[in-house]
C-alpha positions as MATLAB code, in Angstrom:
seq = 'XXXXXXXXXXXXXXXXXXXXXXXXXXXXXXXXXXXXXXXXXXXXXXXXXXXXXXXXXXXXXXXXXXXXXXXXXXXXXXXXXXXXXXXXXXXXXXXXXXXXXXXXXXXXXXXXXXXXXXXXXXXXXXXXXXXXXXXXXXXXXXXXXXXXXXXXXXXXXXXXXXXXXXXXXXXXXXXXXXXXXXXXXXXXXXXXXXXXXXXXXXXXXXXXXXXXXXXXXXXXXXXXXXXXXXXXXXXXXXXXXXXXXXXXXXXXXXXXXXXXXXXXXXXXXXXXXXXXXXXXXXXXXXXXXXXXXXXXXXXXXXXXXXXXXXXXXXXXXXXXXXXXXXXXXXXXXXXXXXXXXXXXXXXXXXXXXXXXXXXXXXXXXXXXXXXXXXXXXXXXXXXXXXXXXXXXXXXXXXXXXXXXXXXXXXXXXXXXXXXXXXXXXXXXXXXXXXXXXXXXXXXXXXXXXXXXXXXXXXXXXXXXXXXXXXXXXXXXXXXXXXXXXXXXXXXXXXXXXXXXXXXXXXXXXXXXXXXXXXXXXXXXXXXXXXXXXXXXXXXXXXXXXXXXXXXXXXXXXXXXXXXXXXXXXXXXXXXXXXXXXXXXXXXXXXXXXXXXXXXXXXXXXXXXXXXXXXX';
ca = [
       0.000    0.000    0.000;
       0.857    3.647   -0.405;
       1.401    5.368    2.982;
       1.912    9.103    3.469;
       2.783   10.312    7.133;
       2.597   13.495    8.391;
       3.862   14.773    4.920;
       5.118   18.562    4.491;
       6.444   21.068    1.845;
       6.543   24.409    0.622;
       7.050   25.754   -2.144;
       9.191   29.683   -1.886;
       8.139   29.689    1.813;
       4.471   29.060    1.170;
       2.891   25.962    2.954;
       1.638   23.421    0.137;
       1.241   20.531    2.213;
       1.425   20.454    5.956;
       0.980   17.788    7.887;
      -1.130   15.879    5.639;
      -1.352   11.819    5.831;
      -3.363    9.426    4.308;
      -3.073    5.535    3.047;
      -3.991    3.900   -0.553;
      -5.044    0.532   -0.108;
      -3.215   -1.977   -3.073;
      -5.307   -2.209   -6.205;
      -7.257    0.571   -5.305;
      -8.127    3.250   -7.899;
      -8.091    6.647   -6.997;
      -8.793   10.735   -8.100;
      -6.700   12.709   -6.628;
      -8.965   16.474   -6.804;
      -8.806   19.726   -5.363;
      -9.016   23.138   -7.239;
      -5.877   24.041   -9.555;
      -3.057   25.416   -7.381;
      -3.270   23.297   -4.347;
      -0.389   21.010   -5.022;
      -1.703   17.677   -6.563;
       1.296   18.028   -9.709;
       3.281   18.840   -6.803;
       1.878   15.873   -4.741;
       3.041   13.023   -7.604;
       6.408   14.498   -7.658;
       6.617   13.813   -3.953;
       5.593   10.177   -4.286;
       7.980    9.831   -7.527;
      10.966   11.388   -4.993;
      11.810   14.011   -7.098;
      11.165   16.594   -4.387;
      12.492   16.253   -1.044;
       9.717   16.381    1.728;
      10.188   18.780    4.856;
       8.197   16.393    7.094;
       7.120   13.109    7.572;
       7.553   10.015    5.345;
       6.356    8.423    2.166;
       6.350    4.660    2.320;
       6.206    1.704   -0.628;
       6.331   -2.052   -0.453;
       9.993   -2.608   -1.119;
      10.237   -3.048   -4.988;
       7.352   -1.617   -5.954;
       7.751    0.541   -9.418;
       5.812    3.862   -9.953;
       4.887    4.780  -13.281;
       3.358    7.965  -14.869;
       3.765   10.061  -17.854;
       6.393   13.293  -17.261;
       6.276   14.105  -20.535;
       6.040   13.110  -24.523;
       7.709   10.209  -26.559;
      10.892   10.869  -28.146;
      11.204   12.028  -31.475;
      13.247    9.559  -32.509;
      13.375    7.072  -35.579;
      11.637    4.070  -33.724;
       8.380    3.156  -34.579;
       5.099    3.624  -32.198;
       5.425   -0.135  -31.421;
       8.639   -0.679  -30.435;
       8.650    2.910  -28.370;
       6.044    1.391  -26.183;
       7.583   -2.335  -26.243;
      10.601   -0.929  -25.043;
       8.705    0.552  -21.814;
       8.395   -3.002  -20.467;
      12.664   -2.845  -19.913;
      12.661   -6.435  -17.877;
      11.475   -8.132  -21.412;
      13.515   -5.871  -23.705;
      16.600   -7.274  -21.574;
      15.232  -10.756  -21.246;
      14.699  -10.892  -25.213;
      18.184   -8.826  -25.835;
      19.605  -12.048  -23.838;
      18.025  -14.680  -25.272;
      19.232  -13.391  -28.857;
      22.711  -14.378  -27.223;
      22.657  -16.639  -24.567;
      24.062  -20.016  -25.090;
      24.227  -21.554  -21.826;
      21.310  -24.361  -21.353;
      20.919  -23.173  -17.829;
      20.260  -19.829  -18.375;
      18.293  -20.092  -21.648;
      15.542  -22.209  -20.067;
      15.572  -19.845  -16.939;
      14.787  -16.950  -19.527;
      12.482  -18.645  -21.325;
      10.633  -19.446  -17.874;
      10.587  -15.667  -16.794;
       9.472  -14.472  -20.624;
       6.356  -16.949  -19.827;
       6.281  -16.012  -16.757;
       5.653  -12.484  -17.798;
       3.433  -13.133  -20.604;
       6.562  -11.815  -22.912;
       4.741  -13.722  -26.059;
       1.734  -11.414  -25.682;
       3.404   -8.573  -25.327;
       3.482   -7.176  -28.997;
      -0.294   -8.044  -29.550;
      -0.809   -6.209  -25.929;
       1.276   -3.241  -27.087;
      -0.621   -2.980  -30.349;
      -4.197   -3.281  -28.413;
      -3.070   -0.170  -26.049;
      -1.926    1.776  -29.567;
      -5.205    1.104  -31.184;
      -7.287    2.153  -28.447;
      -5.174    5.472  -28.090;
      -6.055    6.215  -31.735;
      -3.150    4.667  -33.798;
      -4.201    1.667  -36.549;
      -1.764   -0.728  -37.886;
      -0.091    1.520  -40.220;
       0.494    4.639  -37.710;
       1.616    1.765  -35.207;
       4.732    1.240  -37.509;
       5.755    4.810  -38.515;
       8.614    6.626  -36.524;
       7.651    8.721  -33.379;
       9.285   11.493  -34.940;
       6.508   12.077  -37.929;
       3.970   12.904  -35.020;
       3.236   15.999  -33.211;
       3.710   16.664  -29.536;
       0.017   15.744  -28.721;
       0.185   12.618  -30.265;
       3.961   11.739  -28.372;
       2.210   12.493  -25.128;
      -0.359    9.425  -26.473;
       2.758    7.197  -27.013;
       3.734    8.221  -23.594;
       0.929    7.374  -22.415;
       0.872    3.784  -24.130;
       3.887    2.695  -22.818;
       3.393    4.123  -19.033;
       0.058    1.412  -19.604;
       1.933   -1.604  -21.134;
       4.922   -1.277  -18.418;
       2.167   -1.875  -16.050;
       3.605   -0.411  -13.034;
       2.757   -1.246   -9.571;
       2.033    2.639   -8.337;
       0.592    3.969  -11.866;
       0.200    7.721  -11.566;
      -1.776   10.221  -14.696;
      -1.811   14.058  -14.302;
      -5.156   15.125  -16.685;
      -3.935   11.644  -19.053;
      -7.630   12.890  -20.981;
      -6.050   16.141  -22.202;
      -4.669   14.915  -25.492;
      -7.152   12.048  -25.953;
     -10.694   12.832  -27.917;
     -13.857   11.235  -26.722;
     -13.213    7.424  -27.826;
      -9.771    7.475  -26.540;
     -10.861    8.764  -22.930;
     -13.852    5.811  -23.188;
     -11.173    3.425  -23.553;
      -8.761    4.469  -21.219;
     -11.735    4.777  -18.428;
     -12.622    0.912  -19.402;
      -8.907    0.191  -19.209;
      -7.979    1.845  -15.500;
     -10.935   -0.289  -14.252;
      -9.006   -3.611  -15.139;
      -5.526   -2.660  -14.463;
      -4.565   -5.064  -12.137;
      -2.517   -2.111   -9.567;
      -2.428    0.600   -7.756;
      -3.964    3.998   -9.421;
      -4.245    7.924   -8.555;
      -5.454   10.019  -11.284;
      -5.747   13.547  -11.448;
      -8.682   14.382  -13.423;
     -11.092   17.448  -13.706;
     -13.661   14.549  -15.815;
     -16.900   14.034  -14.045;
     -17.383   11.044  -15.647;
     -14.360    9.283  -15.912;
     -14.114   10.222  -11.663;
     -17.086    8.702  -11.421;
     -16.886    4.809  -13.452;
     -13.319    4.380  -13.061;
     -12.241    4.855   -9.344;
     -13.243    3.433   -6.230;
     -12.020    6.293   -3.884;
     -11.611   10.395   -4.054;
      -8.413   12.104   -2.427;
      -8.902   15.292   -1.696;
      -6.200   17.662   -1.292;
      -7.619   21.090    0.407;
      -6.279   23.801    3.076;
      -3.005   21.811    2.623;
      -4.313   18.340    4.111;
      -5.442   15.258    2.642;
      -8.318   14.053    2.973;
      -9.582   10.047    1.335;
     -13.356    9.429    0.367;
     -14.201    5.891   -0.276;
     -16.817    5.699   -3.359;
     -16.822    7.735   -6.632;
     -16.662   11.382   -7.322;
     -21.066   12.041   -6.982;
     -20.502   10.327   -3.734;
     -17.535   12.699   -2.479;
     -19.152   15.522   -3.283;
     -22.360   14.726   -1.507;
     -19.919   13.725    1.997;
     -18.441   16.623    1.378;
     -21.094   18.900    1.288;
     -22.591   17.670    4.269;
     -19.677   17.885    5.747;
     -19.137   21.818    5.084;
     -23.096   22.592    5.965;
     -22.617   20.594    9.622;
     -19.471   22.866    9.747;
     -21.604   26.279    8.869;
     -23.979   24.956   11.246;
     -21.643   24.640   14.400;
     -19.787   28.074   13.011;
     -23.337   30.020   13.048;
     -23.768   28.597   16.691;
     -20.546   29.668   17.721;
     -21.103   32.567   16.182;
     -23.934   33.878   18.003;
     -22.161   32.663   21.651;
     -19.613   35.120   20.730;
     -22.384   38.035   19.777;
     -24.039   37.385   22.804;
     -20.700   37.424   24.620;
     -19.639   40.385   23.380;
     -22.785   42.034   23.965;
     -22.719   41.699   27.666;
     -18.972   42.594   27.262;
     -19.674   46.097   25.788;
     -22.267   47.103   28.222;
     -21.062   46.009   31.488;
     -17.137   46.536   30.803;
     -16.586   50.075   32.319;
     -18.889   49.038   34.986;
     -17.208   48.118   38.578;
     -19.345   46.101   39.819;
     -19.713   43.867   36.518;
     -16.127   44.116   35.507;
     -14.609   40.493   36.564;
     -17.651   39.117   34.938;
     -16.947   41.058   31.693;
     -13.461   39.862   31.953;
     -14.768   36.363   32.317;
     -16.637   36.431   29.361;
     -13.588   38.119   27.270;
     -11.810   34.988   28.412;
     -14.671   32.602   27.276;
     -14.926   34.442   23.873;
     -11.158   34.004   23.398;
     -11.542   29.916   23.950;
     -14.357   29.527   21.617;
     -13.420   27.340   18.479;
     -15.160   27.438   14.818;
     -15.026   24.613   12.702;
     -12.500   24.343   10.300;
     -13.957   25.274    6.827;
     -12.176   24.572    3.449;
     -11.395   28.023    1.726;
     -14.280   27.882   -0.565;
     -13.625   30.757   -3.142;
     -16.786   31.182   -4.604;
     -17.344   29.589   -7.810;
     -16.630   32.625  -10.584;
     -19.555   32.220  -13.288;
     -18.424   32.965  -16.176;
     -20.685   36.059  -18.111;
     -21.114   35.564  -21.830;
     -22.535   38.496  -23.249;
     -25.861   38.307  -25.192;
     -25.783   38.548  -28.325;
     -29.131   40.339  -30.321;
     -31.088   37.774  -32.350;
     -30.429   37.396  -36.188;
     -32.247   35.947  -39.203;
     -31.797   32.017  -39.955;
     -29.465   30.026  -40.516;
     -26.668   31.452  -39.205;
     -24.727   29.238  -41.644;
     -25.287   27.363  -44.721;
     -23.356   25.014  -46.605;
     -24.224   22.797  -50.008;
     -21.989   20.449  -51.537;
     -18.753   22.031  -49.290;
     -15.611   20.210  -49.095;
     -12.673   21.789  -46.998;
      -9.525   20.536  -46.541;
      -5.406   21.533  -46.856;
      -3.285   22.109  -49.972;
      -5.932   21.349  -52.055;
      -6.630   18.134  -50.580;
     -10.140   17.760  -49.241;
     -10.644   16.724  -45.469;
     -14.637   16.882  -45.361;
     -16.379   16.592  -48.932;
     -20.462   16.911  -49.575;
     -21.263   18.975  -46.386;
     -24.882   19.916  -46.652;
     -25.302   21.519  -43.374;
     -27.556   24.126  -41.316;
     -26.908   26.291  -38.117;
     -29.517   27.717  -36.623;
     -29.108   30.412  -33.467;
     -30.900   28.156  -31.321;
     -29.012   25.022  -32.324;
     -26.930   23.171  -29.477;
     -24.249   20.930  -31.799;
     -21.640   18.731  -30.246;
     -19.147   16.952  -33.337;
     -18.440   13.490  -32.625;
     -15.615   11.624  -33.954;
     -12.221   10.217  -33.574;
      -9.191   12.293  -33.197;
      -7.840   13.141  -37.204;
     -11.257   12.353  -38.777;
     -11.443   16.281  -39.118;
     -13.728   17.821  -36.174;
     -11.086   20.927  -35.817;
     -11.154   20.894  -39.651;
     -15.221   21.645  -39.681;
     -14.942   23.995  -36.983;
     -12.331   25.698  -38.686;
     -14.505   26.418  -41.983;
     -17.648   26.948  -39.699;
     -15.809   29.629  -37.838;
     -14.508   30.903  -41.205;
     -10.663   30.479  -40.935;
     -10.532   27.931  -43.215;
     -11.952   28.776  -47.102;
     -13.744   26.165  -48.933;
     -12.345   24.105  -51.541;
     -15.969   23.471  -53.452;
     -19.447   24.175  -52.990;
     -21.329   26.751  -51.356;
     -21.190   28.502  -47.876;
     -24.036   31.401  -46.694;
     -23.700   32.857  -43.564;
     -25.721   35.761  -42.132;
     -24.382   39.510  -42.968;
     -24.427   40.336  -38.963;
     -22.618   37.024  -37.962;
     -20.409   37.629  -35.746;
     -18.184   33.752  -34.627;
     -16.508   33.627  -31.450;
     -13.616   30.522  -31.743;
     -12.392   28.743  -28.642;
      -8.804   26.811  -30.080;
      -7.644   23.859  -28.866;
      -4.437   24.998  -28.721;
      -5.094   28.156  -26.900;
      -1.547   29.826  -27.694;
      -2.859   30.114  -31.220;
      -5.065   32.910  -30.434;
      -3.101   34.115  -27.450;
       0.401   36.262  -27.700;
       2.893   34.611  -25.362;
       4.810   38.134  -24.126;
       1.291   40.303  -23.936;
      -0.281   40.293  -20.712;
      -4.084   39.496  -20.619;
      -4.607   43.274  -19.605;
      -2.277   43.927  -22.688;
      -4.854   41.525  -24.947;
      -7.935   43.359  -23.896;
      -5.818   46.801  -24.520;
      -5.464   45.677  -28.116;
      -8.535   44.699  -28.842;
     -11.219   47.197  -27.011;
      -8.627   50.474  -27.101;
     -11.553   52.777  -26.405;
     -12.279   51.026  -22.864;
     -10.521   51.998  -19.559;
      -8.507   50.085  -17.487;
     -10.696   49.716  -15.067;
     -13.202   48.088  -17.748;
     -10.579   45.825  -18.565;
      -9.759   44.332  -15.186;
     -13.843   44.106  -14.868;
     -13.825   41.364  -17.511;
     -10.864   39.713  -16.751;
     -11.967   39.341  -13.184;
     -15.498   38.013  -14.449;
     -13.509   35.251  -15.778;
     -11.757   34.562  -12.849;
      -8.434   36.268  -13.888;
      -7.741   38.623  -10.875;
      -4.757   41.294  -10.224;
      -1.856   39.281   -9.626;
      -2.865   37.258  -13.344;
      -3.645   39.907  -15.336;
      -0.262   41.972  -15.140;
       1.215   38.276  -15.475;
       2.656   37.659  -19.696;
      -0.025   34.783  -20.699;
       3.270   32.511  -21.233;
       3.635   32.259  -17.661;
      -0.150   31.753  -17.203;
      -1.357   28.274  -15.979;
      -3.400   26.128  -18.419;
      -6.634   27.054  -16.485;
      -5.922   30.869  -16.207;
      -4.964   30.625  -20.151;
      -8.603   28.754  -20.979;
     -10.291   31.235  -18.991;
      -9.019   34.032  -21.034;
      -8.851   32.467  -24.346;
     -12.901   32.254  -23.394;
     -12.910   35.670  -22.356;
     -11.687   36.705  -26.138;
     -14.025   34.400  -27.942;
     -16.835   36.254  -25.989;
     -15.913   39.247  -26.289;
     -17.746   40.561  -29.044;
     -21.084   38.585  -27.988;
     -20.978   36.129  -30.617;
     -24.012   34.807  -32.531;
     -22.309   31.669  -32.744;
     -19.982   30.363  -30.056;
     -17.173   27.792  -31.509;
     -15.563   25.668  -28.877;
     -12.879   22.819  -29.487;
     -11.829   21.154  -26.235;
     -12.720   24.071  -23.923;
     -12.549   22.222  -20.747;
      -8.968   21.504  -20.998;
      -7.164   22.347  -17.825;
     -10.317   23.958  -16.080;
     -11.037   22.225  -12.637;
     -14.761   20.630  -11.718;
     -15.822   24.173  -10.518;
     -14.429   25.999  -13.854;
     -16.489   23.359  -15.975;
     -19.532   23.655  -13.972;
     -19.918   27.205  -14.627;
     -18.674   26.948  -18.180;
     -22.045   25.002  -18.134;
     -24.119   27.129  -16.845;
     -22.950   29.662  -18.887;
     -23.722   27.903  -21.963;
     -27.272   26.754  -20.881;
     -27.720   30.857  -20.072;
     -26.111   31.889  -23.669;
     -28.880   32.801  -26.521;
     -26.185   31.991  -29.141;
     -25.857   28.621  -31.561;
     -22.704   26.547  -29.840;
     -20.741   24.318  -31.736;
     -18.645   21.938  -29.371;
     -15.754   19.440  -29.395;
     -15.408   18.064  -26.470;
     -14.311   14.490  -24.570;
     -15.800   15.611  -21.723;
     -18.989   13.539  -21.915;
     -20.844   15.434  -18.734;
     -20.129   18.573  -20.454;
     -22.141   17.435  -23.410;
     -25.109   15.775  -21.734;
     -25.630   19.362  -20.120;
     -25.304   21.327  -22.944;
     -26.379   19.723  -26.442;
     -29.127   18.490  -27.957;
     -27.801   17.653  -31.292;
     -24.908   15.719  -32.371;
     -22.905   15.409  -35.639;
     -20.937   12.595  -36.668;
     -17.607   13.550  -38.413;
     -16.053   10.051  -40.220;
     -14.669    9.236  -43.516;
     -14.384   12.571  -45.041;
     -18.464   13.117  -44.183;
     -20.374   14.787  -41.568;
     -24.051   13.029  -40.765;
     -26.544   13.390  -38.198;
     -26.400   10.935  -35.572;
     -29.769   10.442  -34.681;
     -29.595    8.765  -31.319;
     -28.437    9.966  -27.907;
     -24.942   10.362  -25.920;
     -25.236    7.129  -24.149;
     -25.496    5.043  -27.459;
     -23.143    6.940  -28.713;
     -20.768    5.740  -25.724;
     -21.683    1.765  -26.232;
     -20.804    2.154  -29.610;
     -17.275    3.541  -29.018;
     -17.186    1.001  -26.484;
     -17.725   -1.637  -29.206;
     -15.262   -0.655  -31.260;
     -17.300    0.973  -33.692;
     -18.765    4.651  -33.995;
     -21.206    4.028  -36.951;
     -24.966    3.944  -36.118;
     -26.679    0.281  -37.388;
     -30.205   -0.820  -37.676;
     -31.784   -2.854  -35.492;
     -31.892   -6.086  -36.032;
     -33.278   -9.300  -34.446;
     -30.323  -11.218  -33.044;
     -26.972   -9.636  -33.139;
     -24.744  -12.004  -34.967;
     -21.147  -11.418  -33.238;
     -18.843   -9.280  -34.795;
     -15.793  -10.834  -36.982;
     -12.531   -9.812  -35.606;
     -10.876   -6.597  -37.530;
      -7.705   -7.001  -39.693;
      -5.376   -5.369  -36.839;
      -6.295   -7.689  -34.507;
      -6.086  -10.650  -37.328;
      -2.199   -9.296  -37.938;
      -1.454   -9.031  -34.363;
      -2.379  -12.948  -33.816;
      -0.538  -13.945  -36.515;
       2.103  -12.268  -35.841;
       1.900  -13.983  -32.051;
       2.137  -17.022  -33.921;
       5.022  -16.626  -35.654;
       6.671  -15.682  -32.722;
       5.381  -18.777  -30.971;
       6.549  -21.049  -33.333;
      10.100  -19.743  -33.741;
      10.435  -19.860  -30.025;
       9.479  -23.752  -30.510;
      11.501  -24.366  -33.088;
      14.578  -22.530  -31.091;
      13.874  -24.804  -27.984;
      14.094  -27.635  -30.400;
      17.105  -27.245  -31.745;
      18.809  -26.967  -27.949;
      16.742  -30.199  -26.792;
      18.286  -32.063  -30.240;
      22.070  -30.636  -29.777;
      21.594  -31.790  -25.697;
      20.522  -35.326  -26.762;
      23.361  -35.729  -28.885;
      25.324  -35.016  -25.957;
      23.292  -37.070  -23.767;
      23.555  -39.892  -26.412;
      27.970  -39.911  -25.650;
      28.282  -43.331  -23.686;
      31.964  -41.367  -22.615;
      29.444  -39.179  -20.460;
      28.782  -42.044  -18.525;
      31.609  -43.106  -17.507;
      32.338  -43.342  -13.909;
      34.836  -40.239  -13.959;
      31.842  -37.822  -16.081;
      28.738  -38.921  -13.699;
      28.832  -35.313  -12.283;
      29.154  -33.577  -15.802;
      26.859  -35.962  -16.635;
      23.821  -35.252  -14.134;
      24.287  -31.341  -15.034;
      23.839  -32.473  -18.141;
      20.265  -34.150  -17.589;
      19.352  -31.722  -15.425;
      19.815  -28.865  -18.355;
      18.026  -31.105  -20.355;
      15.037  -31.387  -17.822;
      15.043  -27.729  -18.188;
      14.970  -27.184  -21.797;
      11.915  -30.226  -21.660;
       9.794  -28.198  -19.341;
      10.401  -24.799  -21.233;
       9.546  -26.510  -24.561;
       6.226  -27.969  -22.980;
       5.314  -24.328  -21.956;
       6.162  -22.636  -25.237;
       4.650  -25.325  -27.158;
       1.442  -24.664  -25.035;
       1.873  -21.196  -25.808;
       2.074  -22.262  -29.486;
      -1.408  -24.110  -29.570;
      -2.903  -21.309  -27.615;
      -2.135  -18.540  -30.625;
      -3.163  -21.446  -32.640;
      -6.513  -21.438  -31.427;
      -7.218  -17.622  -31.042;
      -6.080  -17.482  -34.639;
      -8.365  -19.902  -35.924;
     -11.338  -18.685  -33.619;
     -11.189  -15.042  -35.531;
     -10.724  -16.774  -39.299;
      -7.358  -16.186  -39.836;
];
């Protein structure tokens, strides 16, 4: 189990943790919340020993590895595959070896510790984690140098999951994953076999895939057996029996003071005045978390225009020519809700892009109305934002005519106070730079409100009034989002963007989840008895490819069992001088028997699995 003991540290003299302890149970999966800034990043580096604590003790079983995801894949010339195969380093050295080794002894030792392991699997486990991340066969093989950052921190995040460490560890691992990716990596936490604490600002995910909530708040920890719905209803009760006892308390010390005041300069009533001075001095409150209050954020209303807001016939859009989206017959209305649904690359920005009119068509036909005005939410916010301007500096830019004191006003409506808004945006935290890349996108009271991934870095609180903020805003909202609470609150239609088309998918979120769950996002009648569904090529190659590897190990195993009864076959080994060579002999030979049974197990077992799909 993990065990933290009367843990401390600061960070520049301020207290981030004092005197905070708490134990994870093995096997347990855990969220680690509390609102941005309270030291949860700061919290894993603690547990990793990268910082050096100031009190107190964190404690491991002996051996036990910790895993987690510091930063992107390489760019280097390996492919995808082998990046995350190499994660696993005990099989990379066993398999190394084995290339090599030609002692008996030792070869049958590594091949017992490779099965041991379930080394045979590993390539058709590494592929399974790839594919659910969002890479197919072919990406699977390229180099991790012809992807972006985004997609590296995916990689990184494969092989952190196919090392399978005992302490696994994931700071926000839903950032860089669309909604299909963070499906599969909530169904996957649930069966890891160890240990995990994730920090997540996902409703959803906080709620299916742990079993506890650790909450990290006026510099303690506190653990909450259950899922995130079920913290926050402890917790709440737990802060109004505080008010409670605080109002009490409260009006002992009123009534205290009272007599205080009007019998103090009084002789005769002075020791009892005293008296009560004292008894005001040793009442207590209870201890209430330092609950800012949750900053809604203000979209301004924008006046109502004539339909559609856009209009598109027979549009394709796309990049050097090269259509993305082709045969877009779409309408937006300024009452329409619309969240795009798709994997990551099928071309969501791409649409959002050409609805927000930053990307031109390549063919067809796109109206819009003549008073449109698009606000545009990027994923990447630093493509809208200017890395040396402050935010004050931004809002100077743009609105020159306003005051200063006007421009603080908005920023501090979204949450960006003082201190942040003389701050340059580059040294701005992920949340602070959402909040004002929504603050630009609003600023002209849009008729239609364009947002791609909005709740990226924003905390439960920050999301929960981005909601409520929608639900308030008479504008048409276009949304891209994995956030799957986000978009049960807010939308009430959905549009399916896959192979190069956008459709209407008719049904609800929920489906929508099951079917990513199935492995497939495309909508299919109903029909009497589902007949199962065949295996997919990838999965096909990865079997065979298990296979191969199965039978070469066989054949390998072989060879050593034929060379060993040649030697076995020498009657000089038996002669009275050799009996000792001789019984090491046997006994390698016993050895290279009982791997060869397990591998050629191993062998019928691919066998089988292949056969069972059709290959």
């Amino acid at each position: 189990m993990l065990r933290m003991d009367d843990i401390s540290y600061s960070v520049e003299g301020r207290p981030l943790i004092e005197h905070a302890s708490a134990v994870i149970p093995d096997g347990h999966k855990v969220g680690l919340v509390g609102r941005n800034g309270t030291g949860k990043t700061t919290l894993f580096r603690l547990i990793r020993g990268e910082l050096t604590l100031e009190t107190g003790e964190i404690s491991l079983p002996k051996g036990a590895r910790i895993g987690g995801v510091a930063q992107e894949a390489p760019a280097t010339d390996d492919s995808l595959l082998d990046t995350v195969l190499a994660a696993d380093t005990e099989r990379a050295a066993l398999m190394a070896e084995a290339e090599h080794a030609t002692d008996a002894h030792r070869i049958a030792e590594i091949q017992t510790r490779l099965g041991d392991i379930d080394a045979w699997s590993a390539e058709a486990r590494a592929a399974s984690i790839l594919r659910g991340l969002g890479f197919d066969t072919e990406a699977q093989a390229r180099p991790c140098a012809d992807f972006s950052g985004g997609w590296r921190m995916r990689v990184a995040l494969a092989a952190v999951l196919f090392s399978r460490p005992d302490l696994l560890l994931l700071d926000e691992p839903t950032n860089y994953l669309d909604l299909e990716g963070a499906l599969w990596l909530e169904a996957y936490l649930v069966r890891y076999p160890h240990t995990v604490i994730i920090v997540s600002h996902d409703r959803d995910l906080l709620n299916r895939a742990v079993t506890g909530i650790l909450h990290l708040e006026d510099r303690k920890l506190t653990y909450y057996s259950g899922p995130y719905d079920t913290f926050a209803k402890t917790r709440a009760a737990r802060l109004a029996a505080a008010e409670a006892e605080n109002r009490k308390a409260e009006a002992r010390r009123a009534h205290l003071q009272s007599f205080v005041d009007r019998f103090r300069a009084q002789a005769t009533k002075a020791r009892q005045a005293q008296s009560r001075l004292k008894m005001i001095e040793r009442l207590t409150f209870a201890a209430t978390p330092q609950e800012a209050a949750l900053r809604r954020f203000s979209f301004p209303e924008p006046e109502e225009i004539s339909p559609p807001v856009v209009a598109m016939e027979e549009a394709s859009v796309g990049y050097d020519g090269k259509p993305v989206l082709s045969h877009l017959t779409l309408r937006i209305d300024q009452d329409d809700r619309i969240a795009l649904l798709g994997r990551n690359g099928e071309g969501k920005s791409t649409l959002s892009k050409l609805i927000a009119g930053r990307l031109a068509p390549l063919s067809g036909k796109i109206t819009t109305s003549t008073k449109l005005r698009v606000g545009y939410f990027a994923q990447h916010q630093m493509d809208d934002l200017r890395a040396d301007e402050t935010p004050l500096a931004h809002l100077r830019r743009l609105r020159p005519g306003e005051t200063p004191a006007r421009h603080r006003a908005r920023l501090s409506g979204f949450g960006l106070m003082a201190e942040q808004a003389e701050t340059e945006v580059g040294r701005l935290s992920g949340g602070q730079k959402a909040r004002l890349t929504l603050l630009l996108a609003t600023l002209d009271a849009p008729h239609l409100l364009i947002l791609d991934e909005p709740t990226n870095h924003l905390d439960i609180e920050s999301r929960e009034a981005l909601v409520e903020a929608l639900t308030a805003y008479s504008g048409a909202v276009v949304l891209v989002s994995h956030d799957m609470h986000l978009l049960s609150l807010v939308v009430d239609r959905l549009w399916l963007v896959k192979d190069g088309r956008v459709t209407p998918f008719d049904d609800d979120l929920d489906a929508y989840r099951k079917l990513l769950l199935a492995g497939d996002a495309t909508p299919k009648p109903d029909r009497p008895k589902a007949k199962p569904e065949k295996p997919g090529r990838d999965q096909i190659l990865a079997l065979r490819a298990e296979l191969r590897k199965s039978e070469a190990r066989v054949e390998k195993l072989e060879q050593m069992r034929d060379q060993l009864a040649r030697k076995l076959a020498d009657p000089a080994l038996y002669e009275n001088e050799r009996i000792g060579e001789m019984e090491v002999w046997q006994k390698k030979y016993a050895e290279i028997m009982e791997g060869l049974d397990r591998a050629e197990a191993l062998w019928i077992a691919a066998q089988e699995k292949l056969d069972a799909a059709g290959g």
